[in-house]
C-alpha positions in Angstrom: 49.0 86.4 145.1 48.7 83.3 143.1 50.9 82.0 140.6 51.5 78.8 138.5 54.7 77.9 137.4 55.4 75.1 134.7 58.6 73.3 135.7 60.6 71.7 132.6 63.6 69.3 132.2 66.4 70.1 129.9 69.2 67.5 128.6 71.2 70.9 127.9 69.8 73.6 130.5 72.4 76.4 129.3 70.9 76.1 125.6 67.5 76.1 126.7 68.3 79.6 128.7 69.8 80.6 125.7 67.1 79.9 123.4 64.2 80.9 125.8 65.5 84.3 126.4 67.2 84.8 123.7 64.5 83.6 121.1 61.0 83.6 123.1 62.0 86.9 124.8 61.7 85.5 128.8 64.0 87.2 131.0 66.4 85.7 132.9 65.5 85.8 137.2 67.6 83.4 138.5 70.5 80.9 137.6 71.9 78.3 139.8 74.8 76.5 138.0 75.8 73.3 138.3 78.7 71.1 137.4 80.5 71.8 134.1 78.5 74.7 132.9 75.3 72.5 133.9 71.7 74.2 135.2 70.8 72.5 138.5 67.8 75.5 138.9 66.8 78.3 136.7 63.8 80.8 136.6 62.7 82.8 133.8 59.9 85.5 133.7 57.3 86.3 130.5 57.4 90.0 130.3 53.4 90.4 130.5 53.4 88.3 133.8 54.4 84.2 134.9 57.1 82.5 134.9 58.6 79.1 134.1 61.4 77.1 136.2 63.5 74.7 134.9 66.8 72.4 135.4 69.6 69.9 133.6 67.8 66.3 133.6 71.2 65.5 135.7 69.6 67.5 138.8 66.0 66.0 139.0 65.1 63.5 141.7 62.4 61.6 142.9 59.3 61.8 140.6 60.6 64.9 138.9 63.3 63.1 138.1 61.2 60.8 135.8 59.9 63.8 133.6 61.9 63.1 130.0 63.0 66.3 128.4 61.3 67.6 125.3 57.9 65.9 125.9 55.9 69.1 127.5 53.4 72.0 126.4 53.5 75.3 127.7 50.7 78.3 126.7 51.8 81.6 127.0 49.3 84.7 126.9 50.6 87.4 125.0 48.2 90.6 123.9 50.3 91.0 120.1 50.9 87.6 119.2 51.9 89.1 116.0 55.0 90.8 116.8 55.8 87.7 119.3 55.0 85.9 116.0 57.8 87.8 113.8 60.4 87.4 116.5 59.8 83.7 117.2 59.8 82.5 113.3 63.5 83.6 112.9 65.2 81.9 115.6 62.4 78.5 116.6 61.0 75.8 114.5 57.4 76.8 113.9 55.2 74.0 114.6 51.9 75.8 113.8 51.9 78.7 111.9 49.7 82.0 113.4 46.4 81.9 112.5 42.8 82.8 113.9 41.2 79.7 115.5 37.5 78.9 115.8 37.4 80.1 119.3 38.3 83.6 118.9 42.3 83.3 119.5 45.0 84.2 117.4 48.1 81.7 118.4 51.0 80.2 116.4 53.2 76.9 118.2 56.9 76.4 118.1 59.2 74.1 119.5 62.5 75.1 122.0 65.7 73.4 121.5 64.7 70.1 122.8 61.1 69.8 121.4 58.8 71.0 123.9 55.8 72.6 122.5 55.3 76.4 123.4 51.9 78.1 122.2 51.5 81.7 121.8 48.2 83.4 122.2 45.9 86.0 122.5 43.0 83.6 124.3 42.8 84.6 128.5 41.3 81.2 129.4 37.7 81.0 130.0 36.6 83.5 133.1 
């Protein structure tokens, strides 16, 4: 089994968890706290399959720890973008609204609590 997992940075870790389950509907697979209520490690699991890790900006070293917060992408494949669409609106900032795209997706974009892009689609990748 193969698997990619996006890694992100947060300034504020415990509101990202927040937000990402709570919000984008990830569940929550493990939690490693840190100082003062602080994320030093966190996993979090799309319900259709993948994953993303992520940590406080205080607990990155070496060339991890150069990755700024809020300045990533992330795609996720969902099959009803709609309903992902209805949740999302009410709780993110929608960057791009849903619509049909010119190469047979349907996809909206919103941002998480510290600007990082996420992108909900319906398009698998090319096979």
């Amino acid at each position: 089994m193969n698997e990619i997992w996006p890694a992100l940075r947060y300034d504020d870790a415990p509101a990202a968890l927040k937000f990402l389950t709570g919000v984008f509907g990830f569940s929550e697979t493990l939690v490693v706290p840190g100082e003062n209520g602080d994320i030093v490690h966190a996993e979090i699991r799309w319900p259709g399959g993948g994953g993303v890790m992520f940590s406080g900006t205080a607990y990155c070293a070496g060339v991890h720890g150069e990755i700024k917060a809020g300045g990533n992408a992330v795609y996720v494949v969902v099959s009803d973008v709609d309903a992902v669409y209805e949740r999302v609106q009410a709780g993110a900032e929608i960057a791009d609204p849903i619509a049909d795209t010119d190469y047979g997706s349907r996809a909206f974009t919103a941002r998480d609590t510290e600007g990082n892009l996420w992108t909900f689609g319906t398009y698998k990748g090319a096979a």
